[in-house]
C-alpha positions as CSV (number, residue, x, y, z in Angstrom):
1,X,-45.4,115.6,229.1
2,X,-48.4,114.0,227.0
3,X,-50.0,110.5,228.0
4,X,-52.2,108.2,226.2
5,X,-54.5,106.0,227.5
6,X,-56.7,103.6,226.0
7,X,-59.7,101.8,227.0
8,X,-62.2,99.7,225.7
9,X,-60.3,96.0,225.0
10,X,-61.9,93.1,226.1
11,X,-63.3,89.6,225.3
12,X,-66.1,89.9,222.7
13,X,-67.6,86.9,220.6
14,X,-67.4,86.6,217.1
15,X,-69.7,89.1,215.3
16,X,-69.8,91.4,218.1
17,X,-68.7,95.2,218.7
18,X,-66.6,96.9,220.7
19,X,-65.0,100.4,221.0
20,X,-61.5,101.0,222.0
21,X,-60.7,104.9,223.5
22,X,-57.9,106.7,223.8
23,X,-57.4,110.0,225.7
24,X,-54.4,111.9,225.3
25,X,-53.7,114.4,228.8
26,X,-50.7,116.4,229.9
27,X,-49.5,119.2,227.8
28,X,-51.2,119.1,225.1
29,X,-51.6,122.1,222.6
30,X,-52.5,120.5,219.0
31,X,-53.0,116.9,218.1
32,X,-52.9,116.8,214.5
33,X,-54.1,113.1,213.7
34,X,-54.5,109.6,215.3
35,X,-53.8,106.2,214.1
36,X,-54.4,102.7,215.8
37,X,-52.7,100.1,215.2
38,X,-52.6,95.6,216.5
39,X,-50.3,93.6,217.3
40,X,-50.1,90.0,217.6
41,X,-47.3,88.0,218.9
42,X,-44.6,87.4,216.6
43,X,-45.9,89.6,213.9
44,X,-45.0,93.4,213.3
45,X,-47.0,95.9,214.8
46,X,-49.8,97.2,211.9
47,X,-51.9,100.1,210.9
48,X,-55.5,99.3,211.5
49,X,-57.3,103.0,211.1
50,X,-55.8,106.2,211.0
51,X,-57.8,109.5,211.5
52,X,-56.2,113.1,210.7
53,X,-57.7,116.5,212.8
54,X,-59.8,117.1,209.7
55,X,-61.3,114.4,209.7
56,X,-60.1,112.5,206.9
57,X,-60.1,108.7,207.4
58,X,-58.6,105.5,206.2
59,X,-58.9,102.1,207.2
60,X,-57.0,98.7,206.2
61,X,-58.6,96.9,203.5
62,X,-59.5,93.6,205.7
63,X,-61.4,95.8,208.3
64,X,-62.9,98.3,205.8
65,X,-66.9,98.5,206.4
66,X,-66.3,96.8,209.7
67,X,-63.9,99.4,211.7
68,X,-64.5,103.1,211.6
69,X,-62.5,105.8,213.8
70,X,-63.0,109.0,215.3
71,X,-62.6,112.0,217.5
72,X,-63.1,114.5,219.9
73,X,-61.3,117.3,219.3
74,X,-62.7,118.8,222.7
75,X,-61.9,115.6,224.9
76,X,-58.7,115.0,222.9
77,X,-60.1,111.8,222.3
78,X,-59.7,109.3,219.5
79,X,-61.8,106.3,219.3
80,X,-61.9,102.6,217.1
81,X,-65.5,101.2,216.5
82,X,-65.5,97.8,216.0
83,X,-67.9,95.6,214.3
84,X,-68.6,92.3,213.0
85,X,-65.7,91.1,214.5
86,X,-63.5,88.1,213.8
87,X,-61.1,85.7,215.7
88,X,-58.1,87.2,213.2
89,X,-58.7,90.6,215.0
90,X,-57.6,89.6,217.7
91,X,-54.6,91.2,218.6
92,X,-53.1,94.4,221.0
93,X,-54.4,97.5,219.8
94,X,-52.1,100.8,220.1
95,X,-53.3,104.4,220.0
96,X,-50.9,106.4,218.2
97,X,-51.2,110.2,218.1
98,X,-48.9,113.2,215.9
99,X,-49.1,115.6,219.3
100,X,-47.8,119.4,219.7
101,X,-47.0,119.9,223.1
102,X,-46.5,122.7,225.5
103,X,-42.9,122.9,226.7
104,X,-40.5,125.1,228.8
105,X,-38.6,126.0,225.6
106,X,-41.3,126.6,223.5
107,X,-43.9,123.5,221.4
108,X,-42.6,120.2,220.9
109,X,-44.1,118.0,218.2
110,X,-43.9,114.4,218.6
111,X,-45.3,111.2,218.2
112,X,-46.5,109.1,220.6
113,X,-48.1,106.0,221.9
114,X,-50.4,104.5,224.3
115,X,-49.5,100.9,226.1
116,X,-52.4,99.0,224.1
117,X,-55.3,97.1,225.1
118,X,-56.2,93.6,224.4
119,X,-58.7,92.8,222.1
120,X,-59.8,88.8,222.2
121,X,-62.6,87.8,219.7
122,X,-63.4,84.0,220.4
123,X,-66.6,82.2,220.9
């Protein structure tokens, strides 16, 4: 079984940083990319930064220059640094991660999510 867990949410004022974590544990033999997402209520969940195991990145357009993810491959780790942030980022913010796992009947590869942590950006 694989678990992800993020950190990092909190209340920040406008213009200010944080950086959201996320640790995946259990069984894990390969992860072979991240992605983060936000959610605010009563809008549909969106991509925010993705991050493959090479390294590749991409971010959405209104947080480009501003948001910037990244790894550790040895702490199976992911991370979201935030910048210059706005009151429109607030939101929930997911970790998502493709994840080969070890299981009884041989690797598994799935995808799966952490339960989000709340990012507030107000003065």
């Amino acid at each position: 079984q694989v678990q992800l867990v993020e950190s990092g949410g909190g209340l920040v004022q406008p213009g200010g940083s944080l950086r959201l974590s996320c640790a995946a544990s259990g069984s894990v033999k390969t992860i072979y990319g991240w992605a983060w997402f936000r959610q605010v209520p009563g809008k549909q969940r969106e991509l925010v930064a993705a991050i493959t195991d090479f390294g590749d990145t991409s971010v959405k357009d209104s947080v480009k220059g501003r948001f910037a993810p990244s790894r550790d491959r040895a702490k199976n780790t992911a991370y979201l640094q935030m910048n210059s942030l706005k009151p429109e980022d607030t939101a929930v913010y997911y970790c998502n991660a493709d994840i080969e796992s070890r299981a009884d009947t041989g690797p598994v590869r799935n995808d799966y999510w952490g339960r989000g942590t709340l990012v507030t950006v107000s003065s």
